[in-house]
Z-matrix of the N, CA and C atoms (Angstrom, degrees):
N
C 1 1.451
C 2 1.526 1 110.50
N 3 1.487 2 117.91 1 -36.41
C 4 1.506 3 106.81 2 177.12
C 5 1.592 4 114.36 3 -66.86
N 6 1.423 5 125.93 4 -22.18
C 7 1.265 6 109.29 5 165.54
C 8 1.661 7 126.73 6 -65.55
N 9 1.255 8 107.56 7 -15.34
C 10 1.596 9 101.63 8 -176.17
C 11 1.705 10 88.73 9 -101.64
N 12 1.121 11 148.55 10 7.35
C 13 1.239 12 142.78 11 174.09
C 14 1.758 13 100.62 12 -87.29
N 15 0.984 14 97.80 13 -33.52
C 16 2.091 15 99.52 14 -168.71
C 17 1.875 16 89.20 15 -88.93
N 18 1.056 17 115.73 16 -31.57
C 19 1.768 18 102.32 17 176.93
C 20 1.675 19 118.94 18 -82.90
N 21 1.325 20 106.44 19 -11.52
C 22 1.649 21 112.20 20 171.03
C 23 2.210 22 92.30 21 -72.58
N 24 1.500 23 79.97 22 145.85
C 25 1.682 24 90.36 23 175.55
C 26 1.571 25 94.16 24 -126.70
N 27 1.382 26 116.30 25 125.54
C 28 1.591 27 117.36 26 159.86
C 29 1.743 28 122.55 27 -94.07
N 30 1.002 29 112.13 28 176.10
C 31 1.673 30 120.35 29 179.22
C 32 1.167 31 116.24 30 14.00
N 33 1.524 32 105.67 31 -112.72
C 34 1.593 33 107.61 32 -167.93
C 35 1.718 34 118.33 33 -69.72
N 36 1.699 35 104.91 34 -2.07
C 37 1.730 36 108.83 35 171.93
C 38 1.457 37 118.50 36 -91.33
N 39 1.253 38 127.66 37 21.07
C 40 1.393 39 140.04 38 -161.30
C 41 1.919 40 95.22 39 -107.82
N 42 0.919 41 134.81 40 87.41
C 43 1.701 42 138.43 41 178.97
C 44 1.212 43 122.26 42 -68.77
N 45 1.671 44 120.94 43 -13.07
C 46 1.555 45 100.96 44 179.99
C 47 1.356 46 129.94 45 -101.23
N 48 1.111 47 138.69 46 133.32
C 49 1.392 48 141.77 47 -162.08
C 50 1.654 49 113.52 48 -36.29
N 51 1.158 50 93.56 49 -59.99
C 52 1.634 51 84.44 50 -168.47
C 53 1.804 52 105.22 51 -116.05
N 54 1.353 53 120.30 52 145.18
C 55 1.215 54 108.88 53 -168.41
C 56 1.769 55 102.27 54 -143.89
N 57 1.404 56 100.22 55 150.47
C 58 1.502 57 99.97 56 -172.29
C 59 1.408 58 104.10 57 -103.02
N 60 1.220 59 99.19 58 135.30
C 61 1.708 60 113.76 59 -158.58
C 62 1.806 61 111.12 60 -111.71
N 63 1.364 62 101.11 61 108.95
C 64 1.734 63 106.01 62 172.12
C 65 1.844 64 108.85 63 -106.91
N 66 0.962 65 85.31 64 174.92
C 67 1.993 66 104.23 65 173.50
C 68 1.182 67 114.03 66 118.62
N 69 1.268 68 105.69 67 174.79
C 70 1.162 69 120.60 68 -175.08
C 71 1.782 70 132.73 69 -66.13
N 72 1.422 71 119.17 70 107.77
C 73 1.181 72 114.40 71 -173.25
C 74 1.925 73 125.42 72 96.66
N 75 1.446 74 92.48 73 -10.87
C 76 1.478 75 118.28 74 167.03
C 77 1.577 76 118.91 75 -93.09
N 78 1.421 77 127.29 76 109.86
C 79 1.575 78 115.50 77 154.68
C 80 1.536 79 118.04 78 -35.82
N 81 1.510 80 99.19 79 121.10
C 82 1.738 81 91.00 80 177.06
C 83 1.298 82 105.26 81 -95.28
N 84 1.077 83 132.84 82 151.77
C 85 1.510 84 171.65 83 169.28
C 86 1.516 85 141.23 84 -161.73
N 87 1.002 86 112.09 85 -162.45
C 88 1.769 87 107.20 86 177.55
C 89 1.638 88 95.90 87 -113.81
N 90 1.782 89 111.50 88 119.69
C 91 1.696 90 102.26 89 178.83
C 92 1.903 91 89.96 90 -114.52
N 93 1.180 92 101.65 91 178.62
C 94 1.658 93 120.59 92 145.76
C 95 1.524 94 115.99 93 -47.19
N 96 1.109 95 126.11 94 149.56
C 97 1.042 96 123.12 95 171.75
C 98 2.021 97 127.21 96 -70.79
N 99 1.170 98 96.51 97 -17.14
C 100 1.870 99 120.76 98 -178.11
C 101 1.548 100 89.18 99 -95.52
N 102 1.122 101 127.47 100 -35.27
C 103 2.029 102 115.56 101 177.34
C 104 1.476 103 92.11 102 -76.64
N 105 1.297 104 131.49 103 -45.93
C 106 1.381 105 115.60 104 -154.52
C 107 1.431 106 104.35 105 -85.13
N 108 1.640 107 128.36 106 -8.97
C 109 1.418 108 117.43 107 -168.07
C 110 1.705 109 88.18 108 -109.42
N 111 1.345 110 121.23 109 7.32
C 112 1.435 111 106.87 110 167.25
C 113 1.619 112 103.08 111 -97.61
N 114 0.917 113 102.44 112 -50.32
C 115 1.941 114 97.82 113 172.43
C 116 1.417 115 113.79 114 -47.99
N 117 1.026 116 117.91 115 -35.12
C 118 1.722 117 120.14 116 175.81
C 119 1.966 118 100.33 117 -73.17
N 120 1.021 119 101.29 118 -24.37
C 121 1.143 120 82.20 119 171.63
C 122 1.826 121 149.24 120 -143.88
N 123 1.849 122 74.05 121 33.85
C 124 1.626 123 106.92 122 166.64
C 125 1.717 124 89.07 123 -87.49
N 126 1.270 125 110.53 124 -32.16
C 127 1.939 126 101.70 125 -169.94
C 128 1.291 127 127.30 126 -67.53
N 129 1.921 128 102.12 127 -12.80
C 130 1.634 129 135.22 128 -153.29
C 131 1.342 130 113.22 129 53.57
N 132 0.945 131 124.65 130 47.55
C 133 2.097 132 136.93 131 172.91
C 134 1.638 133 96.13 132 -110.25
N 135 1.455 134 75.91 133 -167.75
C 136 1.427 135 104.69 134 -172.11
C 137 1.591 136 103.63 135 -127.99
N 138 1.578 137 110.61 136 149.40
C 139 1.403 138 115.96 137 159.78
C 140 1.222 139 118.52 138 -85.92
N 141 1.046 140 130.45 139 144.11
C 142 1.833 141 126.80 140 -159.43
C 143 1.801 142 82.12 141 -149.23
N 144 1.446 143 99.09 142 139.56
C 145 1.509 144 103.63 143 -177.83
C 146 1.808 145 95.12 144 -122.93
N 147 1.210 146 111.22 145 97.56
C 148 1.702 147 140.49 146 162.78
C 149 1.509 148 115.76 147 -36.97
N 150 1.455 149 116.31 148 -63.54
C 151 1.116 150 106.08 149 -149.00
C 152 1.921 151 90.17 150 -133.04
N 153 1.358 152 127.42 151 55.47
C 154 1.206 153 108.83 152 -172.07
C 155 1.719 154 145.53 153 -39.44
N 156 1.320 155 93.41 154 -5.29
C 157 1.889 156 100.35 155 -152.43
C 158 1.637 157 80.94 156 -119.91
N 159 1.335 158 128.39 157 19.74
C 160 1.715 159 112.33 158 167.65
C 161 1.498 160 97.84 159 -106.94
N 162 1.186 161 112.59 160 169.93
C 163 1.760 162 131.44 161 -165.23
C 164 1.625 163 103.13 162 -126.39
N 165 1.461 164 116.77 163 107.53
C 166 1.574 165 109.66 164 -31.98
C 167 1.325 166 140.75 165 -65.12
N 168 1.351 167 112.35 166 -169.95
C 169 1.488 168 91.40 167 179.92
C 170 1.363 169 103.88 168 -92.65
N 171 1.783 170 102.64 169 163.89
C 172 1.451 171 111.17 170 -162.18
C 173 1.513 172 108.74 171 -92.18
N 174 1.099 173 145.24 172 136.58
C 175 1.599 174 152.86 173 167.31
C 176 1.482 175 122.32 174 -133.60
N 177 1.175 176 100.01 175 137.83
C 178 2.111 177 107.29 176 -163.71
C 179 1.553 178 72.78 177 -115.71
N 180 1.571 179 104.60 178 147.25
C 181 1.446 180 141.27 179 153.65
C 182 1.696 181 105.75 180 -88.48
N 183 1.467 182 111.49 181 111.39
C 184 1.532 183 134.09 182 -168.30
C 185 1.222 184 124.17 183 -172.07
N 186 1.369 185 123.09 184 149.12
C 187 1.381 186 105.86 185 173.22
C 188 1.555 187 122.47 186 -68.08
N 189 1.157 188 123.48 187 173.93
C 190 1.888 189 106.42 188 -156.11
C 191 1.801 190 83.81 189 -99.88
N 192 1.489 191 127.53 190 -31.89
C 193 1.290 192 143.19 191 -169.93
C 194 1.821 193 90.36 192 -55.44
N 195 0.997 194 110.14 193 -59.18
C 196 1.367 195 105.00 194 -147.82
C 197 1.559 196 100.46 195 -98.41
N 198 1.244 197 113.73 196 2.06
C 199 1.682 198 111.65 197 163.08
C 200 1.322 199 110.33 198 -97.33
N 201 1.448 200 138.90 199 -27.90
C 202 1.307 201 140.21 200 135.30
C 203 1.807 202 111.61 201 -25.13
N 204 1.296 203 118.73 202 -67.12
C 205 1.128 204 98.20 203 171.74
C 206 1.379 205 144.34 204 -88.80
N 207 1.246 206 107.44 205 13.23
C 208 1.876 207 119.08 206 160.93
C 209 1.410 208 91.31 207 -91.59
N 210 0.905 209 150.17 208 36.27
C 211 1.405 210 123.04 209 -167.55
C 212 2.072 211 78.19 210 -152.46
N 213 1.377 212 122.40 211 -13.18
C 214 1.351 213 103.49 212 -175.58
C 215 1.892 214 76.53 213 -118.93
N 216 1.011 215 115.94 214 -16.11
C 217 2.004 216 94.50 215 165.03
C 218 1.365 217 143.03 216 -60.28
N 219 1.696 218 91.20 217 -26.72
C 220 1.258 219 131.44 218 -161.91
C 221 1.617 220 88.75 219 -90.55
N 222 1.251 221 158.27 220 -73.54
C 223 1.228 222 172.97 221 -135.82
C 224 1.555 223 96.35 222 -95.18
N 225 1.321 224 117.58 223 -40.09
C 226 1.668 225 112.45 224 161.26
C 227 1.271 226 128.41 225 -71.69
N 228 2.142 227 121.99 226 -28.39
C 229 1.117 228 128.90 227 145.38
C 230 1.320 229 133.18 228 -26.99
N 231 1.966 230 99.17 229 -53.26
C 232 1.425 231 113.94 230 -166.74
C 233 1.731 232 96.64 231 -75.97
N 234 1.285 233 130.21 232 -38.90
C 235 1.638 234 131.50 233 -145.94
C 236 1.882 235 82.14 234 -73.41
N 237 1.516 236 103.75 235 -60.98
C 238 1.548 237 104.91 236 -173.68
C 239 1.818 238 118.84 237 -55.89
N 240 1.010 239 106.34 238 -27.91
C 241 1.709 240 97.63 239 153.75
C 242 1.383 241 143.91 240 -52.23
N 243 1.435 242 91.91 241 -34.39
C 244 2.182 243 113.21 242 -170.65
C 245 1.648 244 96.23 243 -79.88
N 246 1.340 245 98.11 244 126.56
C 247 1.452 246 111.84 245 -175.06
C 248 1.854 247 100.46 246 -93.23
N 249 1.017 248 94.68 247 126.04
C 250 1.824 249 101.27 248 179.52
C 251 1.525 250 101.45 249 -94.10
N 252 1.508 251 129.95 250 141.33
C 253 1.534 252 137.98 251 -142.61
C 254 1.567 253 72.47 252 -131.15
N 255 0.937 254 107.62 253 124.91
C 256 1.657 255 135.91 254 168.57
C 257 1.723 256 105.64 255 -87.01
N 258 1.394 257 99.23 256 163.09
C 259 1.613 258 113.24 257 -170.66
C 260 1.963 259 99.10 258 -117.27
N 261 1.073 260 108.12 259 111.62
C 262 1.864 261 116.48 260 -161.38
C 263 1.166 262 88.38 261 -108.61
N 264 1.405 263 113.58 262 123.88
C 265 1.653 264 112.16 263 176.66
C 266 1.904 265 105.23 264 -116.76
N 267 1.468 266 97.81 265 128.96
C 268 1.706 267 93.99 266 169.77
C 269 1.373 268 109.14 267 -125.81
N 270 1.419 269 105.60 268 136.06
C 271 1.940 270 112.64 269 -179.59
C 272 2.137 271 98.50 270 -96.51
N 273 1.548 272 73.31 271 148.87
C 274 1.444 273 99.23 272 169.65
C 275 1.066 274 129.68 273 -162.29
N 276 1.953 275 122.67 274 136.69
C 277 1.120 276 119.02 275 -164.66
C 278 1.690 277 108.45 276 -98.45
N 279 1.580 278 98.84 277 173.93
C 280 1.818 279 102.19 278 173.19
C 281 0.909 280 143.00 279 -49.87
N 282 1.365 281 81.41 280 -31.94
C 283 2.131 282 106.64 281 -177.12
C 284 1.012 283 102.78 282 -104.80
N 285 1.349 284 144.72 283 11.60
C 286 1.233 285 121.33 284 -160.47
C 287 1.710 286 99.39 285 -81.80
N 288 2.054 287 116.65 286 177.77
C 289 1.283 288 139.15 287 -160.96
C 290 1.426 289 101.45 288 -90.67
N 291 1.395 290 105.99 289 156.45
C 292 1.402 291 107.17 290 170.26
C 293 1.816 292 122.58 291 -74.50
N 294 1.438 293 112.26 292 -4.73
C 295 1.447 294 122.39 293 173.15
C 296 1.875 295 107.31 294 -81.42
N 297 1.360 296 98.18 295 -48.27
C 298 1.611 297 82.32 296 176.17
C 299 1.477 298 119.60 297 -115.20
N 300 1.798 299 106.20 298 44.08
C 301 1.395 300 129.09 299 142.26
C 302 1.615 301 100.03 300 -71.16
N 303 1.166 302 92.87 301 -67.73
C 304 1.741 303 99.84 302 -158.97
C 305 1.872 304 107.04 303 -75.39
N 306 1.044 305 119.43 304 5.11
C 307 1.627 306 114.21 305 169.27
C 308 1.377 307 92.71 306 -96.46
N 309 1.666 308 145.19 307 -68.41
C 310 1.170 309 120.59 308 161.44
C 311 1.468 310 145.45 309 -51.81
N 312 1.291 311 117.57 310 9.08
C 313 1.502 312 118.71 311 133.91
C 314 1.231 313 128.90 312 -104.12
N 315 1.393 314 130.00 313 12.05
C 316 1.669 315 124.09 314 163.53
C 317 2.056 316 84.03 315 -92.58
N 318 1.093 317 128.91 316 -28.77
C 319 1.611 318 123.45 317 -177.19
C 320 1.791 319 84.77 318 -64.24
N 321 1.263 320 113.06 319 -108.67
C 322 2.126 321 108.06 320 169.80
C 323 1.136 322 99.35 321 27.07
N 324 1.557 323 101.70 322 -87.47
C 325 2.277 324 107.35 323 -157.10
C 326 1.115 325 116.34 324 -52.04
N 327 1.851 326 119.33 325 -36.10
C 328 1.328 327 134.31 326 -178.11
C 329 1.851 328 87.35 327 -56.78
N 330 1.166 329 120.94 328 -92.72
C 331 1.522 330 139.35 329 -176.38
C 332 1.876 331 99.86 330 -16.69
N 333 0.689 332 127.24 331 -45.23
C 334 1.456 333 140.63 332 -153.52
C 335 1.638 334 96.11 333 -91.62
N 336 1.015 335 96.90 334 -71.40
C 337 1.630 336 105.41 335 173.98
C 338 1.719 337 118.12 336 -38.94
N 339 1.517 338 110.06 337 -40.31
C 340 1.515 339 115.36 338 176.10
C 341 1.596 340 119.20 339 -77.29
N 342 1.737 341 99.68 340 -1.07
C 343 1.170 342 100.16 341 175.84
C 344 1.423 343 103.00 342 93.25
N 345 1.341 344 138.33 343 43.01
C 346 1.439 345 121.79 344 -148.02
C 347 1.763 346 78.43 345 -145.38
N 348 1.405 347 120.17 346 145.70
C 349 1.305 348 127.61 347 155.12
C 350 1.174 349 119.26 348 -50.56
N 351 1.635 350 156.31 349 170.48
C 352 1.027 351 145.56 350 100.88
C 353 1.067 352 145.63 351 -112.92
N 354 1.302 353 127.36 352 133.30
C 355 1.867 354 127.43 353 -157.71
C 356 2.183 355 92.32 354 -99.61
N 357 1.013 356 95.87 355 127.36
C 358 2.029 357 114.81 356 161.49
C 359 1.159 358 114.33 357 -89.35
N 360 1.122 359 136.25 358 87.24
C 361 1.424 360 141.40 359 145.80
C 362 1.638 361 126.59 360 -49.56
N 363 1.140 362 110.32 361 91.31
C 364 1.552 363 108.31 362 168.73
C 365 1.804 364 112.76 363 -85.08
N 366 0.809 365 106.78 364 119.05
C 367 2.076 366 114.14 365 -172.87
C 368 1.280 367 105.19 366 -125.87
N 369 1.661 368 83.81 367 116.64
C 370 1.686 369 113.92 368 -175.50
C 371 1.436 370 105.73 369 -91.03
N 372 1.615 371 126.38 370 125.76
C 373 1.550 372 142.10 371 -152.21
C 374 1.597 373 92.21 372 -122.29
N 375 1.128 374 119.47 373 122.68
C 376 1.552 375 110.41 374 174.08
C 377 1.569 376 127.96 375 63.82
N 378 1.024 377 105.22 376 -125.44
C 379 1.193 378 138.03 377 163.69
C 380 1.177 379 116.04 378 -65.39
N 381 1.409 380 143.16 379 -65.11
C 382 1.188 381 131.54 380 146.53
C 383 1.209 382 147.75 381 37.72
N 384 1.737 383 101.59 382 -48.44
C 385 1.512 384 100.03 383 -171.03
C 386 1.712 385 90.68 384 -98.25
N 387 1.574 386 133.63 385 35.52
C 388 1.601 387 120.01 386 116.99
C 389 1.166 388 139.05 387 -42.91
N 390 1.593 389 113.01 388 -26.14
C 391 1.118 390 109.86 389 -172.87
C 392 1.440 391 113.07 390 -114.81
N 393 1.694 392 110.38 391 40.50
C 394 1.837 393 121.58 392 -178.93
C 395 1.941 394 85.89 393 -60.40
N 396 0.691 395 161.13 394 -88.55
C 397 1.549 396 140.44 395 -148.61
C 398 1.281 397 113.79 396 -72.36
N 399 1.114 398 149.44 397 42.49
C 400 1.254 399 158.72 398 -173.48
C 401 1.152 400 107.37 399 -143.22
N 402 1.815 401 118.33 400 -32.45
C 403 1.189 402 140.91 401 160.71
C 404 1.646 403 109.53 402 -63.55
N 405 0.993 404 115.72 403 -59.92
C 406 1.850 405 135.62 404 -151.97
C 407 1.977 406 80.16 405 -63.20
N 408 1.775 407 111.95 406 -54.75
C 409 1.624 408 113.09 407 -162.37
C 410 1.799 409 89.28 408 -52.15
N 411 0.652 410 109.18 409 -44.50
C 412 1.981 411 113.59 410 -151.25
C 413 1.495 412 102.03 411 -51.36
N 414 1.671 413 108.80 412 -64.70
C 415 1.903 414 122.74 413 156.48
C 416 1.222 415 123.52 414 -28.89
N 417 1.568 416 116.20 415 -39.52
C 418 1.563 417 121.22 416 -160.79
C 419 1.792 418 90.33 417 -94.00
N 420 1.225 419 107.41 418 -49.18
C 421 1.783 420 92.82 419 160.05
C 422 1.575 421 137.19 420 -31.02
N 423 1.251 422 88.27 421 -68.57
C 424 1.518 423 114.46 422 170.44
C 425 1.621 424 93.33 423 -39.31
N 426 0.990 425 101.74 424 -94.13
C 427 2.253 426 101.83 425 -179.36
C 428 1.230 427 82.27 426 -38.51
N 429 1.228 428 168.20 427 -83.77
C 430 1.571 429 117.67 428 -121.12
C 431 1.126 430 114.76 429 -103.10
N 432 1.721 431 125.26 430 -14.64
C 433 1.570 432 121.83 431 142.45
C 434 1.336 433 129.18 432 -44.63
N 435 1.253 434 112.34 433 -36.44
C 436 1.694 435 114.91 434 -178.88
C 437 1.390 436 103.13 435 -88.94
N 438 1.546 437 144.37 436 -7.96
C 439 1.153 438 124.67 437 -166.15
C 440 1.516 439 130.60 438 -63.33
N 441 1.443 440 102.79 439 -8.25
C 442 1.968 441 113.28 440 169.77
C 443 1.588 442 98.22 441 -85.56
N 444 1.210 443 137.08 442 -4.55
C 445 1.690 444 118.99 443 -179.23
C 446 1.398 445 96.29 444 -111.18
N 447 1.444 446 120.54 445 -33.96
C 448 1.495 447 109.45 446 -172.73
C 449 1.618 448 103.94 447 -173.66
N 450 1.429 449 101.91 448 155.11
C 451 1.367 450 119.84 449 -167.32
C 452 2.241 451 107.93 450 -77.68
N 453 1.002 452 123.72 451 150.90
C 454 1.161 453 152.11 452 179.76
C 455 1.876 454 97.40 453 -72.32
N 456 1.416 455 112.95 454 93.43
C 457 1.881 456 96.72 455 166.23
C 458 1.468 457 138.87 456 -49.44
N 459 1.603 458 97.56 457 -44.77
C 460 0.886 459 108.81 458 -177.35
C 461 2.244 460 107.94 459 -161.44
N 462 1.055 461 99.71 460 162.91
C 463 1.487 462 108.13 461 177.25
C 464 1.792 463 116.69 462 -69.40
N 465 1.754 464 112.53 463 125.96
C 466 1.576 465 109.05 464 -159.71
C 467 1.666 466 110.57 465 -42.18
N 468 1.235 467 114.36 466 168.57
C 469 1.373 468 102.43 467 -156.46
C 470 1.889 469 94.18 468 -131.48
N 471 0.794 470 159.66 469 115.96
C 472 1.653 471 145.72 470 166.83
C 473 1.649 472 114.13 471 -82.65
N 474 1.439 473 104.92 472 120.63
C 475 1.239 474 129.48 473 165.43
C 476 1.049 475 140.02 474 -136.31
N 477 1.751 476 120.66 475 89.86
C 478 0.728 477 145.81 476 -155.58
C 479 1.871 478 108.60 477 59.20
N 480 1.185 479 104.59 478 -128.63
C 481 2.265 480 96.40 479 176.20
C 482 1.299 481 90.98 480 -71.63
N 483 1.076 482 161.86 481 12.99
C 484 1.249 483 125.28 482 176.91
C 485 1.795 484 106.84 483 -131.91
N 486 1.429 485 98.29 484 159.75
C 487 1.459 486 100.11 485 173.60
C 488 1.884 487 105.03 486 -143.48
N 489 1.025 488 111.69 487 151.60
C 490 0.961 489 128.26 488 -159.55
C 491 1.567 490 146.35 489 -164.78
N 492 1.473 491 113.93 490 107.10
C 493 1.786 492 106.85 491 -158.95
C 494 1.607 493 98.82 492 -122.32
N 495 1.351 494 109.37 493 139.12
C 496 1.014 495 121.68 494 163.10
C 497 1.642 496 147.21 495 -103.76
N 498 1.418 497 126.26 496 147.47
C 499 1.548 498 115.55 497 -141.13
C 500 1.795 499 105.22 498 -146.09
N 501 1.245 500 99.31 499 108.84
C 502 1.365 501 123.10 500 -170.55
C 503 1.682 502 102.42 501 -79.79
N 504 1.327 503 95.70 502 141.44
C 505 1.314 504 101.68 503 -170.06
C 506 1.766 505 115.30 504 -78.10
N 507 1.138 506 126.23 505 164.90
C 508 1.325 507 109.41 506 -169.61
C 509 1.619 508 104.15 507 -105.70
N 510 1.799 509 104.12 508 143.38
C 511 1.963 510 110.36 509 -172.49
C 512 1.463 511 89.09 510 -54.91
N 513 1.688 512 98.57 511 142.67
C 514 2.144 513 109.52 512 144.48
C 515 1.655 514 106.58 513 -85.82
């Protein structure tokens, strides 16, 4: 916010001749720049220059205090809107059953559906990692059950016991 505070120009720092004047309680039009900084300040405001790079340039009659702070409400509006996509991690073993295959993929669709990444952990216990392709089929499932909520990043990956692919949810 302090960079758009040093690029706002008020009153007598505003340079271009003629300027088109909005706000509240002012006829808008295009004045002189000496008509528009006396109306700003028969009203007791400030001239605040908005939009510098339009012809002319644009300036609202306001106090400069309180357009500073619509202008940092507004930017707190926007931050609290943006949804941040979380990283959902689910483990799974080699052997595991076809009942809690399919409870950790209705958990997946849920994750996916909220818009949320999710990483598959397959974790090799012992001995276990005999069965790295028995593992790799289980993942490649997983992607092709989920492929209506979200796309596959990349192909399962083995590192060290574990393997693991992750699956981005798909834009509405």
């Amino acid at each position: 916010m302090k960079k758009e505070e040093s690029k706002l120009r008020i009153n007598n720092e505003i340079k271009a001749l003629h300027v088109r004047l909005v706000g509240d309680n002012v006829e808008q039009g295009i004045y002189d720049i000496h008509d528009a900084l006396n109306i700003a300040e028969e009203l007791g405001c400030d001239l605040i220059e908005i939009s510098p790079n339009a012809l002319p340039p644009v300036c609202r009659v306001m106090e400069y205090q309180k357009y500073l702070y619509q202008q940092k409400k507004k930017q707190k509006e926007l931050k609290a809107r943006q949804k941040q996509t979380e990283l959902k991690e689910l483990r799974f073993g080699p052997n595991m059953g076809e009942n809690d295959y399919q409870v950790k993929l209705k958990h997946a669709e849920e994750f996916l559906h909220e818009g949320n990444k999710v990483k598959a952990t397959m974790m090799f216990k012992g001995r276990e990692i005999a069965y790295a392709e028995q593992g790799k089929q289980i993942l490649l499932r997983l992607a092709i059950d989920l492929e209506k909520f979200g796309n596959a990043d990349s192909m399962p990956i083995l590192e060290g016991r574990r393997m693991s692919i992750s699956i981005s949810p798909k834009k509405r």
